[in-house]
N, C-alpha and C positions, 0 to 999 in steps of 0.2 A: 458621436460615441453611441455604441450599441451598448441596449442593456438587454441582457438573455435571463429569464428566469428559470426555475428549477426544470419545470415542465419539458421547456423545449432544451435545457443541456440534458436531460437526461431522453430524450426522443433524438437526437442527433448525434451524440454517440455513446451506443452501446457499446459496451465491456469489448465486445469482440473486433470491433473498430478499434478500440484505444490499444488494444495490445502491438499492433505495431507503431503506433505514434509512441509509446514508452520504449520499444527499443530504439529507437530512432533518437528518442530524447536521454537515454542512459548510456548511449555511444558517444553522443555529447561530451555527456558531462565527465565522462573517463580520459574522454581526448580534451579536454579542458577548454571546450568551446563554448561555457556557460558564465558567469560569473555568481558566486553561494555564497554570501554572507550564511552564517550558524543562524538558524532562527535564534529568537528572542520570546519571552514571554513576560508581559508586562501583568500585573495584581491587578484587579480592579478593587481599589477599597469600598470598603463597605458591604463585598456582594462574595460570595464563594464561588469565585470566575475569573478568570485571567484571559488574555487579548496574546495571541500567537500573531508573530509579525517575520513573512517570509517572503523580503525580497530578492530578487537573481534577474540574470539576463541571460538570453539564451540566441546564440548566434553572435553574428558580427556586421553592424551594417555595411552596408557599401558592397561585403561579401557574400550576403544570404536576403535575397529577397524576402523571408520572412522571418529576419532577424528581430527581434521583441524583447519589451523588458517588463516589468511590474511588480508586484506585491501580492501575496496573499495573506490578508488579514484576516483573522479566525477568534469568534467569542467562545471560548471552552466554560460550560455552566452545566453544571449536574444537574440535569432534573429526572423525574419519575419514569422508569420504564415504559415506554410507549408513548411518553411524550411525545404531541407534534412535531416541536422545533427539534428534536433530538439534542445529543452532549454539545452537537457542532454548529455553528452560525457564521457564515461569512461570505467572503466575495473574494475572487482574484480581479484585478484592475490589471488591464493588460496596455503596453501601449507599443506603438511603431519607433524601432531605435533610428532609423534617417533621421523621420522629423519628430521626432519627440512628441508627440502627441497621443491622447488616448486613442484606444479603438475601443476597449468593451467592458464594459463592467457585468461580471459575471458571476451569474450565484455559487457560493463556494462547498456548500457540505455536497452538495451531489456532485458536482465536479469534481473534490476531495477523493468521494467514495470511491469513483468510475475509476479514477485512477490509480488509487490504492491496488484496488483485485485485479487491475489490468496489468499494475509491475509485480505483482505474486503471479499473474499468468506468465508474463514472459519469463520470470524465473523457473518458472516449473515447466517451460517447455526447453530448457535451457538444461536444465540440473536432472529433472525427476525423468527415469526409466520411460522410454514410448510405451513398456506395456502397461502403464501405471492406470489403475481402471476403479480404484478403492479409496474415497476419501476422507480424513477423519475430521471432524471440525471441533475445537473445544473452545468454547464461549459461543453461544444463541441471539446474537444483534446484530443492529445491519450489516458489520461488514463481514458477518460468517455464510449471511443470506447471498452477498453480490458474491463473496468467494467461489460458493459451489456454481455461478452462472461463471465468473473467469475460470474455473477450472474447468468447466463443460467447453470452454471457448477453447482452451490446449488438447487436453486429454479424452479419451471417450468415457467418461465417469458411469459406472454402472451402481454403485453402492455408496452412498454417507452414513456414518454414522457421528451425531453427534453428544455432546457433553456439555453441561451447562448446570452451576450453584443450584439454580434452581428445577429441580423435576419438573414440576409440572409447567414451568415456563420451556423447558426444552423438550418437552411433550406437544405444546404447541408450536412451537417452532418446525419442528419434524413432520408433520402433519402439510404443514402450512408450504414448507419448505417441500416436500414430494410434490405437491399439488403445480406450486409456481414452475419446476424447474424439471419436473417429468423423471422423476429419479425416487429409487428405494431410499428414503433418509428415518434412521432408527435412532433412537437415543440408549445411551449407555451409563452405568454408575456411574463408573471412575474415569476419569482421562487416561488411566493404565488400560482399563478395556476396550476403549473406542479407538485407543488407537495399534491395538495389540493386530489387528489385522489389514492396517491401512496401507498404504502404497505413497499417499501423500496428506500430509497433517499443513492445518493453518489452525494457529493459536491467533484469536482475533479476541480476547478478553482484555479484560480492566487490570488484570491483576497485579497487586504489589508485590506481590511473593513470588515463587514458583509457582505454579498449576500442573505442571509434566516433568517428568525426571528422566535425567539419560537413561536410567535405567531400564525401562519400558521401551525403550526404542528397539529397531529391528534393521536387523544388518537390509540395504537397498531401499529405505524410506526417504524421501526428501520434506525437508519442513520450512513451512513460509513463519516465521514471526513477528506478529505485525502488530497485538496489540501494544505494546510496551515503546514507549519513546523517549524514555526522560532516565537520564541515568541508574536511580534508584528504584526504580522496578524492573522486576525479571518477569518473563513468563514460563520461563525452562530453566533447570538451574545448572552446577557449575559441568554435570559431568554432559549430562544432552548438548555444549558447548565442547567439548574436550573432544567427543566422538565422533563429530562432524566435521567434513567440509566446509568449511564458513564464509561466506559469498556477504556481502554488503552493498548497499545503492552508490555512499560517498565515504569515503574515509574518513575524510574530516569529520565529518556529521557523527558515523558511527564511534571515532577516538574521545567523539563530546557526548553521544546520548544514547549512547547501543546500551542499555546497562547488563543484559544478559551478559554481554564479551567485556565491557569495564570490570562485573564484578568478578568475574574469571580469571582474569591478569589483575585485579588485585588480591585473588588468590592464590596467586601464583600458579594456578593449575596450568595458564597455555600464556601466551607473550602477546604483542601485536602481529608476530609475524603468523599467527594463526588465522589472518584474514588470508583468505590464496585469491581471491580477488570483489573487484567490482563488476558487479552482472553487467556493466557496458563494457567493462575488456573482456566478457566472456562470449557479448552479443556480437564482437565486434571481430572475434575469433582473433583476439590478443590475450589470451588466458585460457587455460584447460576448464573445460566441466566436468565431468561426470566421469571420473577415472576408471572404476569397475561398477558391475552390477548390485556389488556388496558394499559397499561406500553410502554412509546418511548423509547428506547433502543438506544444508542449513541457509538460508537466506534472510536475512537482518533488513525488513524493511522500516526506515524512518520516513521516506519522503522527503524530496526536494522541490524546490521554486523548479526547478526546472520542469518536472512533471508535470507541476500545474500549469505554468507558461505552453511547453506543448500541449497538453490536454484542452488551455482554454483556446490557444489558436486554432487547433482544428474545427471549434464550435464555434469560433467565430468565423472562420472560412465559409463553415456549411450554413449558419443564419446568414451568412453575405448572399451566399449562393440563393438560399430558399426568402431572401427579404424578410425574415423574421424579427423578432423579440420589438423593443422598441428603440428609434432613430432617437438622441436628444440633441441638440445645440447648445454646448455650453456657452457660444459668444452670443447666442440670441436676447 
């Protein structure tokens, strides 16, 4: 069994790499080539933290040479902005479905991350306008930072402008963020103003409330929603749902923890049938995208085992390839 640590998954594939292994792995899981249990989130007592537990398979032995199964286990633990370990800590454990056996055990927040902004890239090259050149980010943490690099991986981004609780922390971020990613990145008061000129919006916050209201939207925007995963937090509220296009990863997942669109249809503002599809029937040119120019186009991202199974197979191919991370024996 290989073990890959952060270092070398995040040197072996970049955002712009992973953007087709996620279409490749969301045409999967729409054609039902995967197997998704609903994550699960276990408490940990005594500690303000809980244990995310996401197994799936992806493929079919006998039929896919690199047919795979495994788990992604995840420690969710609040700690201080700028923390080392960051909110996330964990591993995807991969193994081979012929023989049942591991291949890799691999570090999971940067493999998380890589893949998150790599399936908001394929969305956005999927749904958001080709002249789309103006990004607005609201929330300032990592995954607002890898966003603006997968939307450089789609789009030709000329502008960011970001939003974030805190000023002077999205003062440094902007700064810091032009520097890494070679782009004009300005920060804004309100979430109304940064994104009042955007082209394409990624809400990548903690938020339990809203943060952005339909109302601010703009006819021909497309928007990634990504930080919100658990039924009872929105990042956009009911009408910024009502006005869009609404695209999602897995339906199952999203009927269990999209809470934007739960709390929408228990408002009775829109039904389920306000999903028009899964961005792998749209990658897979079994579902419309992008109807007109004037159309806000929305994408519901949760995350699946599948992503991460794709994601960690490819880095485990390329450390096969490059002999990297470290060999163990578990029968030694």
């Amino acid at each position: 069994m290989r073990i890959i640590p952060q270092s070398e998954v995040e040197r072996l594939l970049p955002v712009g790499a992973c953007v087709p292994v996620m279409r490749e792995a969301m045409i999967a899981t729409s054609r039902g080539d995967v197997s998704l249990p609903i994550r699960q989130f276990m408490p940990v007592p005594g500690a303000a933290g809980k244990m995310a537990i996401m197994p799936g398979s992806l493929g079919t032995a006998g039929e896919s040479e690199d047919a795979s199964f495994g788990i992604k286990l995840v420690c969710k633990y609040e700690r201080p902005h700028g923390d080392p370990l960051g909110t996330h800590v964990g591993m995807v454990m991969l193994f081979d479905s012929a023989k049942g056996i591991p291949l890799a055990m691999i570090e999971g927040s940067s493999l998380t991350s890589i893949r998150t902004s790599a399936a908001s890239a394929l969305a956005t090259d999927l749904l958001a306008r080709p002249d789309a050149t103006r990004l607005a980010l609201i929330g300032n943490g990592e995954q607002a930072m890898r966003h603006i690099k997968a939307m450089q991986a789609v789009r030709a981004i000329e502008h960011v402008t970001v939003w974030g609780r805190d000023a002077e922390r999205a003062q440094a971020f902007a700064a810091d963020a032009s520097d890494q990613c070679n782009v004009e990145v300005v920060t804004s008061a309100t979430p109304a103003e940064a994104v009042a000129n955007a082209d394409i919006i990624c809400t990548t916050t903690s938020a339990k409330e809203p943060v952005l209201m339909g109302a601010d939207l703009k006819p021909g925007q497309h928007i990634n929603l990504v930080g919100s995963a658990i039924p009872t937090t929105s990042e956009v509220d009911h009408e910024a749902v009502r006005r869009s296009r609404f695209y999602v990863d897995y339906r199952p997942a999203a009927m269990a923890a999209a809470g934007e669109l739960l709390k929408a249809i228990e408002a009775g503002v829109i039904t389920e049938d306000h999903i028009v599809a899964e961005i792998g029937e749209v990658a897979a040119g079994d579902a419309p995208a992008l109807g007109s120019s004037e159309e806000i186009t929305c994408y519901k991202s949760l995350g699946v085992a599948a992503q991460d199974l794709a994601a960690g197979y490819a880095v485990y191919l390329a450390a096969e390839a490059e002999n990297t991370g470290t060999v163990v024996d578990l029968l030694a």
